[in-house]
Rosetta silent file (secondary structure, phi, psi, omega in degrees, C-alpha in Angstrom):
SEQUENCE: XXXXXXXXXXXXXXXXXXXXXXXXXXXXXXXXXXXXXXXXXXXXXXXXXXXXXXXXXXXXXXXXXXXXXXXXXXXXXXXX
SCORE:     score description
SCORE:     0.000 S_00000001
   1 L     0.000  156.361  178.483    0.000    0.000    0.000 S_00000001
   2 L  -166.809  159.953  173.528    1.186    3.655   -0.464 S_00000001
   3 L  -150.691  167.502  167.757   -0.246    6.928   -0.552 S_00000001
   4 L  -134.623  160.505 -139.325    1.087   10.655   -0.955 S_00000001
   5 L   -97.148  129.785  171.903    1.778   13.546    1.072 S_00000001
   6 L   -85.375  163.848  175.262   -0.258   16.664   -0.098 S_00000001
   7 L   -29.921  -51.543 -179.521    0.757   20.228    0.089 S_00000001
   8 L   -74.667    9.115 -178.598   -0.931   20.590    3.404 S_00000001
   9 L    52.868   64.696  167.475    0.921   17.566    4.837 S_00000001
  10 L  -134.204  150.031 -166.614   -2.191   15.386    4.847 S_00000001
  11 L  -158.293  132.350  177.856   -2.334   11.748    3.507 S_00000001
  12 L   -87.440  146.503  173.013   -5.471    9.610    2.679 S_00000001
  13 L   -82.925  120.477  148.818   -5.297    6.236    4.150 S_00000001
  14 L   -27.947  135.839  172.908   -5.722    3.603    1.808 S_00000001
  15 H   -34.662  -65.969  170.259   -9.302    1.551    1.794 S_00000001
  16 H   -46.376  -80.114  149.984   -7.868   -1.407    2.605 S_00000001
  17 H   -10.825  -74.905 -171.891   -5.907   -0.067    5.424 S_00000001
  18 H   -47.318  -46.397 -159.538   -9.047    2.271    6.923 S_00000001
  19 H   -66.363  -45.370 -164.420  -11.089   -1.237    6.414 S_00000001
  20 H   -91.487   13.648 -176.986   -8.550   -3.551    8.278 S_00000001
  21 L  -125.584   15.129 -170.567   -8.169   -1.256   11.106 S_00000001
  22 L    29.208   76.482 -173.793  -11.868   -0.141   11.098 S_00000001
  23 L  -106.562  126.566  150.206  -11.277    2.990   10.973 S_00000001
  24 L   -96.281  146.538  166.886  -14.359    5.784   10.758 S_00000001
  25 L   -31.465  117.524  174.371  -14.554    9.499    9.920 S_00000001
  26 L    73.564    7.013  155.239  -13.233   11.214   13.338 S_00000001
  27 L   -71.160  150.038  166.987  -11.126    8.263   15.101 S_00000001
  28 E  -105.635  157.391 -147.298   -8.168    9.486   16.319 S_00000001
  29 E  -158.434  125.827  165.580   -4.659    7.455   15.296 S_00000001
  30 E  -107.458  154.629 -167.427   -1.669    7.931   17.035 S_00000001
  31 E  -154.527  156.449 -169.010    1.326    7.636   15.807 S_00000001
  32 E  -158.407  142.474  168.436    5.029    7.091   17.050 S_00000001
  33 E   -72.361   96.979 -143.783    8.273    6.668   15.665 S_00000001
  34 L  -114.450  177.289 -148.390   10.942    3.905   16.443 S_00000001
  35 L   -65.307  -21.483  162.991   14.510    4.210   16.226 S_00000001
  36 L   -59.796    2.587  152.784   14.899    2.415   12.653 S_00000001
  37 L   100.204  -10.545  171.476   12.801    5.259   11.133 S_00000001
  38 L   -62.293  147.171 -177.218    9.389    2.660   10.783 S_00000001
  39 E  -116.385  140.378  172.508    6.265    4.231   12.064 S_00000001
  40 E  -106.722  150.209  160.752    3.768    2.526   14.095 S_00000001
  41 E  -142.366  149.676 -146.000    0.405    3.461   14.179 S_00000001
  42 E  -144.108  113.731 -167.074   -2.454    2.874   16.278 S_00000001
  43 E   -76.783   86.700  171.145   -6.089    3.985   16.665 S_00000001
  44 E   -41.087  -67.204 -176.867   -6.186    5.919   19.996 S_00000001
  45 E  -109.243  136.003  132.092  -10.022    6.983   20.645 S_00000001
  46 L  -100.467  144.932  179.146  -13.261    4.751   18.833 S_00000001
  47 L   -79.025  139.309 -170.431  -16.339    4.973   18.943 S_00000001
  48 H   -50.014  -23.085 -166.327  -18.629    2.190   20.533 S_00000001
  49 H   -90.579   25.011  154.363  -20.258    1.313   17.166 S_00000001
  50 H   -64.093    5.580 -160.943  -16.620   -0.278   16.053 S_00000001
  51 H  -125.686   13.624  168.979  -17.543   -3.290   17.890 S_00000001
  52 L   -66.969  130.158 -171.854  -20.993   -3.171   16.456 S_00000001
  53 L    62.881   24.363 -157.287  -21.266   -6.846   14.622 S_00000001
  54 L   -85.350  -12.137 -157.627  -17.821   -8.013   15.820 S_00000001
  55 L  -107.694  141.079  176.421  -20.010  -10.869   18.120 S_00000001
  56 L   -99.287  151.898 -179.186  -22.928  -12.570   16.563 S_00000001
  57 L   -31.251  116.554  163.896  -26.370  -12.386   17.571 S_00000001
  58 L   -32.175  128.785  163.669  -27.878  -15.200   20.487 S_00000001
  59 L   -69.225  -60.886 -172.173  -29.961  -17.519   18.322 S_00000001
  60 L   -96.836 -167.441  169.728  -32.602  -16.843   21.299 S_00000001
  61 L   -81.630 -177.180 -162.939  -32.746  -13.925   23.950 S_00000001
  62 L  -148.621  132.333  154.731  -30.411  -14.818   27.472 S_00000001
  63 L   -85.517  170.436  175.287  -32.346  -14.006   30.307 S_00000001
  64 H   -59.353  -70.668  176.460  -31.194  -12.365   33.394 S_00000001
  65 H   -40.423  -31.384 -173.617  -30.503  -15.845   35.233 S_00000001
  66 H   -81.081 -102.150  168.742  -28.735  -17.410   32.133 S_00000001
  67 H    26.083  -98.970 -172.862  -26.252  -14.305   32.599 S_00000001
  68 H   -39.980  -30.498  169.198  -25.823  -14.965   36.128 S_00000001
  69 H   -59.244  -41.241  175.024  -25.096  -18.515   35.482 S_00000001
  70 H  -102.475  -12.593  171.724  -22.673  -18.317   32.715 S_00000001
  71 H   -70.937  -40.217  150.678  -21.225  -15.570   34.568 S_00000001
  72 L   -27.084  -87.445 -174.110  -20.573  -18.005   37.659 S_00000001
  73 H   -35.614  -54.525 -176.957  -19.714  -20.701   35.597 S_00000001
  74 H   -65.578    5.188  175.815  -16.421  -18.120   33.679 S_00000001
  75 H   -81.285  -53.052 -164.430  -15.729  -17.376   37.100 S_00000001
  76 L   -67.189   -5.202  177.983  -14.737  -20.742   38.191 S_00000001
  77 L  -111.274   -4.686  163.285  -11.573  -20.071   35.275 S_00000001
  78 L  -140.529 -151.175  166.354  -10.249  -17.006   36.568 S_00000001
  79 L   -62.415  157.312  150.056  -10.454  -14.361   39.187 S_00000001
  80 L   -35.077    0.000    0.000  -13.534  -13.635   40.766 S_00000001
């Protein structure tokens, strides 16, 4: 991937890039410089609807009790 720097020192992200980092209009991306001159970058604030579809739907609805239950149960594999 590549892109180029415009007069105003602004750069479009590639699709592909924006897409595999979910990126939307007004995330902020940090960015930081290591000593072999490569830049990492990293999306610093998102918005809750990035995680919108990451989990798929319950085939039925989970009551309050199933909750408590499987919460119990994941309990018994870590802390408390």
């Amino acid at each position: 991937m590549h892109t180029t720097l415009t007069g105003k020192g602004q750069v479009t992200l590639p699709k592909a890039l924006r897409e595999r980092l979910r990126l939307s209009p007004g995330d902020r991306i940090e960015f930081a410089i290591e000593e072999d001159g490569r830049v990492r970058l990293w999306v610093k604030q998102g918005s809750i609807k990035r995680l919108k579809g990451l989990l798929p739907k319950p085939e039925k609805p989970v009551s309050l009790a199933e909750m408590d239950e499987a919460i119990q149960k994941g309990s018994a594999y870590g802390e408390p």
